[in-house]
BANUVEX-528525 format. One record per residue: residue number from 0; residue in three letters; x, y, z of N, C-alpha, C, CB in turn. Coordinates in steps of 0.05 Angstrom, whole numbers, always signed. Atoms other than C-alpha are relative to their C-alpha. Glycine has a CB too. Example, Ala and Ser with C-alpha at 12.3 -4.5 7.8 and 13.67 -1.06 7.14 Angstrom:
2
 resi resn    n_X    n_Y    n_Z   ca_X   ca_Y   ca_Z    c_X    c_Y    c_Z   cb_X   cb_Y   cb_Z
    0  ALA    +18    -24     +0   +246    -90   +156    +18    +24     +0    -20     +1    +25
    1  SER    -16    -24     -1   +273    -21   +143    -15    +22    +14     +9     +9    -29
REM end
This chain:
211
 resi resn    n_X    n_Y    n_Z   ca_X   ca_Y   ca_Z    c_X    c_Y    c_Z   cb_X   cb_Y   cb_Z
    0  UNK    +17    -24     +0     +0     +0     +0    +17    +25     +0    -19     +0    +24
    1  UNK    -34    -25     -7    +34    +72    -15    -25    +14    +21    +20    +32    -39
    2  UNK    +11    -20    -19     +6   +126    +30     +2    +31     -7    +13     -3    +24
    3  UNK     +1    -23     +2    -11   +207    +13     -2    +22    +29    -20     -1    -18
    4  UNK     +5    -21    -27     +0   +261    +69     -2    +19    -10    +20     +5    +22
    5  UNK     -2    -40     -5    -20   +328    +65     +5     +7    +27    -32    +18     -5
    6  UNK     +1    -14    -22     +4   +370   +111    -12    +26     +0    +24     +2     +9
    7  UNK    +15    -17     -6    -37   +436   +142    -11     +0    +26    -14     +0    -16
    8  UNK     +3     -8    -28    -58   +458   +203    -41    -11     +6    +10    +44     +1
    9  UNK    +34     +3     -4   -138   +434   +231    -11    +24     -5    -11     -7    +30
   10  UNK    +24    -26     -6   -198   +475   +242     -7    +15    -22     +9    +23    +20
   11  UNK    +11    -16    +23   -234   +521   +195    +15    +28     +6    -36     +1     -1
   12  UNK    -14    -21     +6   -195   +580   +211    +18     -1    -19    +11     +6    +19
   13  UNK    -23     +2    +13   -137   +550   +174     -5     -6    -29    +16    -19    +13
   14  UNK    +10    +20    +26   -178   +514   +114     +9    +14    -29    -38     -5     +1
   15  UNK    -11    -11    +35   -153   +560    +51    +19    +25    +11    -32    +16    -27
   16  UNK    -32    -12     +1    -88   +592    +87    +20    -20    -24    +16     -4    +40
   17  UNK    -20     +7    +22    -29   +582    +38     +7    -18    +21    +24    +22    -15
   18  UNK    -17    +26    -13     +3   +534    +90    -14    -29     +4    +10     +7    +31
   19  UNK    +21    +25     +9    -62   +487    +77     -1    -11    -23    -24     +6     +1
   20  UNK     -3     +8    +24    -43   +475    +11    +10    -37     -3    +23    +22    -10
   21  UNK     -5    +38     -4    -24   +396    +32    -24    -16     +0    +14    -10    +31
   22  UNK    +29    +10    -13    -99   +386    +63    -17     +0    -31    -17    +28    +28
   23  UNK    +22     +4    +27   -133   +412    -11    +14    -24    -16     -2    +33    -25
   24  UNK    -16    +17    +20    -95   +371    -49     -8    -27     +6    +32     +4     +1
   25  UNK    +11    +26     -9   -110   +308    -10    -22     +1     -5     +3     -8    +24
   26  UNK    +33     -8     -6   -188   +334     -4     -4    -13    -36     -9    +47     +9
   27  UNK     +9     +4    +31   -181   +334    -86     +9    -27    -13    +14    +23    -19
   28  UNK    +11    +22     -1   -159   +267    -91    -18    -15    +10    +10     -7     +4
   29  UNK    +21     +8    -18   -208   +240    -40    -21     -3    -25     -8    +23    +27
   30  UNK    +24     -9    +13   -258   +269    -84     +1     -2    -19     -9    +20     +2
   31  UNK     -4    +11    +26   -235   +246   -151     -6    -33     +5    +32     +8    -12
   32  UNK     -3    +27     -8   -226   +177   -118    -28     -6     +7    +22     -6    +24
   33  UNK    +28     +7    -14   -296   +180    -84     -1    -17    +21    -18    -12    -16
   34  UNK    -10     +3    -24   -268   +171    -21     -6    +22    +26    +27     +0     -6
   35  UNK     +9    -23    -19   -279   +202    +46    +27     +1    +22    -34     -9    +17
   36  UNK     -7     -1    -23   -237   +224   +101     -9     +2    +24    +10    +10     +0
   37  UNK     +8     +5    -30   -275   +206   +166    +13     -8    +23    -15    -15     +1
   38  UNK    -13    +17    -26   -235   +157   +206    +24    +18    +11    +16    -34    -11
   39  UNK    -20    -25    -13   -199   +188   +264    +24    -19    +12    -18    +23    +28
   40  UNK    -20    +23     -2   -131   +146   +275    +27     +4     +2     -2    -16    -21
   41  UNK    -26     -4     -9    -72   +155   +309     +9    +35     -9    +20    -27    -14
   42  UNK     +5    -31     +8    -84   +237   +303     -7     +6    -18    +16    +14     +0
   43  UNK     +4     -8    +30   -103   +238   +235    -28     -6    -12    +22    -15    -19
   44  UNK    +12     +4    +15   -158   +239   +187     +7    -15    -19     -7    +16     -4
   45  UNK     -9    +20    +18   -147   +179   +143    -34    -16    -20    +21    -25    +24
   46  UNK    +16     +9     +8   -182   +148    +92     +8    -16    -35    -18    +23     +4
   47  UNK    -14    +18    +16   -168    +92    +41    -20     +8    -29     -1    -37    +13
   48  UNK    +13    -14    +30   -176   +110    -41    +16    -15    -14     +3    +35     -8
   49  UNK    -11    +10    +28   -162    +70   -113     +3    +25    -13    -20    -22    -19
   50  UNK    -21    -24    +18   -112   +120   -147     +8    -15    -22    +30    +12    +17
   51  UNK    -16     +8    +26    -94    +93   -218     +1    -32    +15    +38    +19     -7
   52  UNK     +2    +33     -5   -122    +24   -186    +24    -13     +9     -8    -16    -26
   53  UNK    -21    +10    -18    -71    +21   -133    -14    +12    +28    +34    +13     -9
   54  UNK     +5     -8    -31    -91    +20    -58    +16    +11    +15     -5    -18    +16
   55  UNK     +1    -16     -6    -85    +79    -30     +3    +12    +24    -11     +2     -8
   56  UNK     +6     -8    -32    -75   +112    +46     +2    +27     -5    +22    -10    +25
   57  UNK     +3    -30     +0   -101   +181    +51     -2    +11    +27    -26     +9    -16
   58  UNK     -1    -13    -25    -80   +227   +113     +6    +24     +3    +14    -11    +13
   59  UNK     +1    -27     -4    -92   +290   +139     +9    +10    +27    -24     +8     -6
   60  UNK    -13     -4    -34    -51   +300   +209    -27    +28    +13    +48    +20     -2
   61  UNK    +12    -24     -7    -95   +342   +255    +16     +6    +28    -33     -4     +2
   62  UNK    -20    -15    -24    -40   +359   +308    +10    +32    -20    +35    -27    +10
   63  UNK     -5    -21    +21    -17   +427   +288    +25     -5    -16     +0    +29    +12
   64  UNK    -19     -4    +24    +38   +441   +234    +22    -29     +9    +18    +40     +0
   65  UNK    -28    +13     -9    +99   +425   +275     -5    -22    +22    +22    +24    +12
   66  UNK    +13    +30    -18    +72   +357   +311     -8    -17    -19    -28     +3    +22
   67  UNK    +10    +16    +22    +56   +326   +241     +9    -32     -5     +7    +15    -25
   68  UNK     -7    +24     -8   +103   +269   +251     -7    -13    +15    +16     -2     +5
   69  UNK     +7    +20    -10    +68   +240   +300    -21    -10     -5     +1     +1    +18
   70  UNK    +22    +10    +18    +10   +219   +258    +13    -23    -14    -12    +24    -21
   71  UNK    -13    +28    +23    +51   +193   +203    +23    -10     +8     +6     +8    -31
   72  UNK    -25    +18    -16   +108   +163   +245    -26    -31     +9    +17    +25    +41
   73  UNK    +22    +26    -14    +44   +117   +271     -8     -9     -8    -18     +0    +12
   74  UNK    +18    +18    +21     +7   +105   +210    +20    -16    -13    -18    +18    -24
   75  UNK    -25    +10    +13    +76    +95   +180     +7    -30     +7    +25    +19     +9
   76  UNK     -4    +24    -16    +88    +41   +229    -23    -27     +1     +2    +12    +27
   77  UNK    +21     +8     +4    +23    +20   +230     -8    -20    -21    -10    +17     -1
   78  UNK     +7    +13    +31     +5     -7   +155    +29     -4     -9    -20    +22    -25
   79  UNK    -22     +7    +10    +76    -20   +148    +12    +13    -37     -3    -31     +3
   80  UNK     -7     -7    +23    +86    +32    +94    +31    +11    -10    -17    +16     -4
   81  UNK    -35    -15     +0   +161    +36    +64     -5    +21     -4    +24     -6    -21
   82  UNK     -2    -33     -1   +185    +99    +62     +0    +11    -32    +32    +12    +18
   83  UNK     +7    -10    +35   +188   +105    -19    -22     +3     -6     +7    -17    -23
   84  UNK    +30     -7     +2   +117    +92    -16    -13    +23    +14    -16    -22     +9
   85  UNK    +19    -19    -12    +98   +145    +27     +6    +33    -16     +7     +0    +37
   86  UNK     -2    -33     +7    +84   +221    -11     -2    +15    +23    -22    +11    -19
   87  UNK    +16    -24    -14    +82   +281    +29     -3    +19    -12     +8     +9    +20
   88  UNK    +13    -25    +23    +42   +339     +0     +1    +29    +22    -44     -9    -13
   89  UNK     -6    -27    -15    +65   +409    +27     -8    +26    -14    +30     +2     +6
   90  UNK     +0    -32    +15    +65   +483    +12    +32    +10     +1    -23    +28    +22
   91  UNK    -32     -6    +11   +138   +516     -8     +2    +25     -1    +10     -9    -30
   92  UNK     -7    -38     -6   +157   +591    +15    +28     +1    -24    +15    +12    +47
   93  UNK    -26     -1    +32   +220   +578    -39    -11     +2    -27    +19    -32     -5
   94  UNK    +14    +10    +26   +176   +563    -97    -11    +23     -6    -21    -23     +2
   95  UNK    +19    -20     +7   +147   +614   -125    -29    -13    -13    +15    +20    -21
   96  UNK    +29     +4    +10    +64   +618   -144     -5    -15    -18    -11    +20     -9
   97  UNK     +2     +4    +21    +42   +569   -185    +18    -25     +1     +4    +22    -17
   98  UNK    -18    +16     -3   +108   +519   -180     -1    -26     +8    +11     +9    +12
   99  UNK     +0    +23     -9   +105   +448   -166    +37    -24     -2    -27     -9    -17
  100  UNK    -19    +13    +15   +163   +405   -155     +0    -32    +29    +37    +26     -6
  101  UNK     -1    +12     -7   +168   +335   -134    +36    -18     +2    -21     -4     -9
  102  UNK    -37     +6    -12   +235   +304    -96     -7    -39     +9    +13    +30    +46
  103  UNK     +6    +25    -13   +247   +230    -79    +10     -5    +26     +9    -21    -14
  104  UNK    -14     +5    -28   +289   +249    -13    +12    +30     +3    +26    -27     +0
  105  UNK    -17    -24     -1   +316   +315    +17     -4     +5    +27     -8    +25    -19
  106  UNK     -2     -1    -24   +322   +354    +73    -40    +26     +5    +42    +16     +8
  107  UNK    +31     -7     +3   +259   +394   +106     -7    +39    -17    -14     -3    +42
  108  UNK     +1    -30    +12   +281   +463    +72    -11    +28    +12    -15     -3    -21
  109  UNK    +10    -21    -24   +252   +507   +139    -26     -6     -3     +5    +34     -2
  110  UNK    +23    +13     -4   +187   +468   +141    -11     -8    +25     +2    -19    -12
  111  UNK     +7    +14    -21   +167   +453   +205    -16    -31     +5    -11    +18     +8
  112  UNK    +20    +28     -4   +117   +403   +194     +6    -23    -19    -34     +7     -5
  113  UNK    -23    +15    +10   +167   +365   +143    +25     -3    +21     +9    +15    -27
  114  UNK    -22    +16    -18   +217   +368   +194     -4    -15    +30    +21    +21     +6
  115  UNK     +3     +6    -28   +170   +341   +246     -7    -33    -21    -29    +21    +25
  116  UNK     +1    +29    +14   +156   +284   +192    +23    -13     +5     -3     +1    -30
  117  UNK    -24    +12     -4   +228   +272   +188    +12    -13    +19    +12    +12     -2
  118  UNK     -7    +12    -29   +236   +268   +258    -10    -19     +5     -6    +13    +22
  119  UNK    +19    +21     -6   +185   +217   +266    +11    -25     -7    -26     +4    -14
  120  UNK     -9    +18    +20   +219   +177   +212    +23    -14     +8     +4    +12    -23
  121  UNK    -36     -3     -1   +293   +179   +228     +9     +0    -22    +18    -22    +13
  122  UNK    -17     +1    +32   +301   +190   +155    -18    +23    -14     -2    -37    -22
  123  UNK    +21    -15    +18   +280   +242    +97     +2    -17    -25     +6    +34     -8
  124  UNK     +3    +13    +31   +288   +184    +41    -31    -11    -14    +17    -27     +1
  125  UNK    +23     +6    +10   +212   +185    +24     -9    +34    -18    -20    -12    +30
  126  UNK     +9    -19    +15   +183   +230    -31    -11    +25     +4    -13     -9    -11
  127  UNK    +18    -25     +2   +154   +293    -28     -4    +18    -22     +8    +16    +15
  128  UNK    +13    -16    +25   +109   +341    -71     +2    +23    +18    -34     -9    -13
  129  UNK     +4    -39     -5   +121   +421    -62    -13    +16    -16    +24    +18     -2
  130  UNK    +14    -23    +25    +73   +468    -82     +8    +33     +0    -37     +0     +4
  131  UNK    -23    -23     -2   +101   +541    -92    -17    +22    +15    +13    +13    -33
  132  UNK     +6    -22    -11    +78   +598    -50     +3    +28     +1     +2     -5    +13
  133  UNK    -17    -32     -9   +119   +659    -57     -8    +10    -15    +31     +8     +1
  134  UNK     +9    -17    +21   +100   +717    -84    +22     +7    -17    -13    +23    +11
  135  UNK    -14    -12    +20   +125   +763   -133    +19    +31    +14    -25     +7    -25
  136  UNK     +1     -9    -14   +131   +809    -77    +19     +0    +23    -17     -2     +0
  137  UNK    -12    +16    -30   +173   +808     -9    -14     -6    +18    +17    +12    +16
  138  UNK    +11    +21    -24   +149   +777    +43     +5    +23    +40    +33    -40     -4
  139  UNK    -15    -15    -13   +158   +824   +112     -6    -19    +33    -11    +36     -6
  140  UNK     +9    +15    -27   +125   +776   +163     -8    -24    -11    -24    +13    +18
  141  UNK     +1    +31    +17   +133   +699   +134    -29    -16    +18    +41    -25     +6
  142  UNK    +20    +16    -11    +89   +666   +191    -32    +13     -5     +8     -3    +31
  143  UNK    +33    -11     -9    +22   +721   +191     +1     -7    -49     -4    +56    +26
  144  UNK     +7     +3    +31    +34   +706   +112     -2    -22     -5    +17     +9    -19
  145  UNK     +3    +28     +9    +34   +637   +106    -32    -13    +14    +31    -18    +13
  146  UNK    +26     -4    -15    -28   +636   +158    -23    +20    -17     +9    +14    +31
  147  UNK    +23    -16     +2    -66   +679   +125    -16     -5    -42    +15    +40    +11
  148  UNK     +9    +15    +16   -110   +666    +60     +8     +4    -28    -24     +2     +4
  149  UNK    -23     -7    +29    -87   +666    -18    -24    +23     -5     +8    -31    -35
  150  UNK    +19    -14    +11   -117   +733    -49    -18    -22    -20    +13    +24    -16
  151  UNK    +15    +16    +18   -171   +720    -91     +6     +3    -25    -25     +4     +2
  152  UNK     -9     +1    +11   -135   +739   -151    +17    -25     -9     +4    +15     +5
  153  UNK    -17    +31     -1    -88   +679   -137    -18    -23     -1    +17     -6    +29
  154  UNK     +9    +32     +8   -138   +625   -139     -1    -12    -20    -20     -7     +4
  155  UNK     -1    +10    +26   -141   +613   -204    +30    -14     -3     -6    +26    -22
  156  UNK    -28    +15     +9    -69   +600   -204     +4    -23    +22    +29    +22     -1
  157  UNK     +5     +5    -16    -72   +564   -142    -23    -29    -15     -7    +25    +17
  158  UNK    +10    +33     +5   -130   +515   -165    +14    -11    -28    -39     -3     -5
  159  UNK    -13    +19    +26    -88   +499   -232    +23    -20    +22    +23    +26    -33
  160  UNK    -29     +5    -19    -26   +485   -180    -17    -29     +8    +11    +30    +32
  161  UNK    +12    +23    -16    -76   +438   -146     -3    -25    -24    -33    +11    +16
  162  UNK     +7    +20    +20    -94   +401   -207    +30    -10    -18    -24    +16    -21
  163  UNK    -24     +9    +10    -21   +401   -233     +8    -27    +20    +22    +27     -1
  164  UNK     -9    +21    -25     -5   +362   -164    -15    -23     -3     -5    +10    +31
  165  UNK    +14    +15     +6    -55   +322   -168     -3    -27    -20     -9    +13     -4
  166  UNK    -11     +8    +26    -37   +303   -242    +30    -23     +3     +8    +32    -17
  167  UNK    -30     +7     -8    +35   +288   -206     +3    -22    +18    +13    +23    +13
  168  UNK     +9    +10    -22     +8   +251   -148    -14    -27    -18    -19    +23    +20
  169  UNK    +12    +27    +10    -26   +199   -201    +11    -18    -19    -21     +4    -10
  170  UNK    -18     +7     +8    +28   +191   -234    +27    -14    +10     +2    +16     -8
  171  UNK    -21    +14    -25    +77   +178   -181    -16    -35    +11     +0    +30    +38
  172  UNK     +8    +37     -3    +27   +118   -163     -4    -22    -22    -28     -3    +12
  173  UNK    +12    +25    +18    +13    +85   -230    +35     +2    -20    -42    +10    -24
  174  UNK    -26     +3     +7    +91   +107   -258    +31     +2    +14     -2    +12    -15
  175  UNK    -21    -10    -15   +140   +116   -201    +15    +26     -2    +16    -16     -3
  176  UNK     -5    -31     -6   +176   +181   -169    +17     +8    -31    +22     +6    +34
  177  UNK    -26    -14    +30   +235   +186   -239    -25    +18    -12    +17    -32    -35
  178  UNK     +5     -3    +22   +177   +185   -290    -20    +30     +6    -11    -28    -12
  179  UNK    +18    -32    -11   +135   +243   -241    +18    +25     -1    -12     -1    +37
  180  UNK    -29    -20    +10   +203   +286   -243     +0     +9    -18    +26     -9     -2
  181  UNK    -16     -5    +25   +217   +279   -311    -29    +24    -15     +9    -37    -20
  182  UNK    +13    -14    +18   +149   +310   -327    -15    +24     +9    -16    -18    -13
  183  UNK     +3    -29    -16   +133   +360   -271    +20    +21     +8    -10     -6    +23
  184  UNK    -24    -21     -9   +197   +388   -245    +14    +23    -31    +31    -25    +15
  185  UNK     -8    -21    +16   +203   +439   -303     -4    +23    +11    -13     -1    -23
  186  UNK     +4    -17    -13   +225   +504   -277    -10    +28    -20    +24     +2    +16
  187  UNK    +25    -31    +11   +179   +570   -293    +20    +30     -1    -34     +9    +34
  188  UNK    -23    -21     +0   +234   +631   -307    -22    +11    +15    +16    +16    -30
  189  UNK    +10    -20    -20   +206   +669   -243    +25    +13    +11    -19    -13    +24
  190  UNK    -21    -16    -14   +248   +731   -218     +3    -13    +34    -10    +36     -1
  191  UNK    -17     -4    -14   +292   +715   -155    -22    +17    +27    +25    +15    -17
  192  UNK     +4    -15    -16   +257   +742    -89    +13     +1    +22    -19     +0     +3
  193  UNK    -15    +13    -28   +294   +748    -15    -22    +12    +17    +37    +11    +11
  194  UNK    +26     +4    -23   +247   +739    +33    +15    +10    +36    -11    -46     +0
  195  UNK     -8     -6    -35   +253   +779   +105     +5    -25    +22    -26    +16    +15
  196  UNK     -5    +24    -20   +271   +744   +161    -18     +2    +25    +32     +0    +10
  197  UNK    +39     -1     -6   +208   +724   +203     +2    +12    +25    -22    -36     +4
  198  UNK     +6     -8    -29   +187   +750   +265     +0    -18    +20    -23    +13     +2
  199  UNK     -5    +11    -24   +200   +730   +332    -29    -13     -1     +9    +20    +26
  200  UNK    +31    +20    -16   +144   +673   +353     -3     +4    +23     -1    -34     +3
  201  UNK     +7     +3    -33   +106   +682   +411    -24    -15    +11     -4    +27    +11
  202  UNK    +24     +5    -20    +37   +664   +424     -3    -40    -19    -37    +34     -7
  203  UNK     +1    +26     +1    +22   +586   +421    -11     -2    -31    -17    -14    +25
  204  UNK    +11     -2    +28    -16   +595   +353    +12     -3    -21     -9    +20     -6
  205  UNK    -20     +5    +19    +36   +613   +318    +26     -7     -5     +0    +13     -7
  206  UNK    -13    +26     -1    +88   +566   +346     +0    -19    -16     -4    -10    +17
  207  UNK     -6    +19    +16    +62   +517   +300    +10     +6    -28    -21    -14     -1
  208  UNK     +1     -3    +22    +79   +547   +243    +37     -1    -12    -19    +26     -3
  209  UNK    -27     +1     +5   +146   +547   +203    +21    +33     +1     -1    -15    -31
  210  UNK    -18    -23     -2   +207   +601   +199    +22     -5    -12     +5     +7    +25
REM end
């Protein structure tokens, strides 16, 4: 069985912040698959889906950001899923708008809730999908920006992004991670941005979030 993680934060406050971009993405398989996420299991929303008529583990951590590993450290363990089989589906402050790029192993790149996966793991040799976030713009406060929701201008680019992943994500199960590389990781000539350096964390809220 492989296994899909989105990562994103619970609750409906968070449900179409840019750092939820792991949660739609799962939601839109689910819902291509005609699948549900109900079951509540070892912190997570999980829920089993035929992807390109391969069985499927769909999970949605509901600990916040940076506690995400202990979901899928459990399920991991759990259904005995190797670690090549397991995707994780994130959002990417490096990437610019629009961007998708899929890796078969790396490090968590200032992710929090990838480097709480990692932790969980004792390894980053399992796949991941990045979707791009950054503007065109600087950035002057990374956490109240990644928390907070995509203009509405951006959705449009935003739901293509979702459907590119998606596209990438069904491919990775019915042709393995090379042949998902070879046909998503094409880079988009986007100007170069440097992104401020984030603000001090304080209040428990936004602890979970990355920096």
């Amino acid at each position: 069985m492989k296994a899909i993680v989105g990562l994103g934060n619970p609750g409906r406050a968070y449900a179409r912040t840019r750092h939820n971009l792991g949660f739609r993405v799962v939601d839109r398989l689910a819902e291509i698959a005609g699948a549900t996420l109900e079951r509540v299991e070892a912190e997570a929303l999980v829920g089993e889906a035929h992807i390109e008529e391969a069985a499927v583990l769909l999970i949605k951590p509901q600990t916040y950001m940076n506690l995400s590993g202990r979901a899928v450290g459990e399920l991991v363990r759990r259904y005995g899923i190797p670690l090549p089989e397991l995707l994780v589906v994130l959002d990417d402050l490096d990437l610019p708008l629009g961007t998708i790029r899929i890796r078969r192993k790396g490090s968590a790149g200032g992710h929090r809730g990838l480097h709480s996966v990692i932790e969980a793991l004792s390894s980053s040799a399992f796949p991941r999908l990045r979707l791009g976030i950054r503007p065109a713009s600087p950035i002057e406060d990374t956490v109240a920006f990644v928390l907070s929701p995509f203009e509405p201008g951006e959705e449009p680019i935003v739901e293509g992004m979702i459907e590119r992943a998606v596209a990438a994500v069904r491919m990775w199960v019915r042709e393995g991670i090379e042949r998902a590389m070879a046909e998503f990781n094409a880079r988009r000539s986007e100007p170069e941005v440097r992104l401020a350096e984030p603000s001090p964390v304080g209040s428990p809220a936004r602890e979970v979030e990355r920096t």
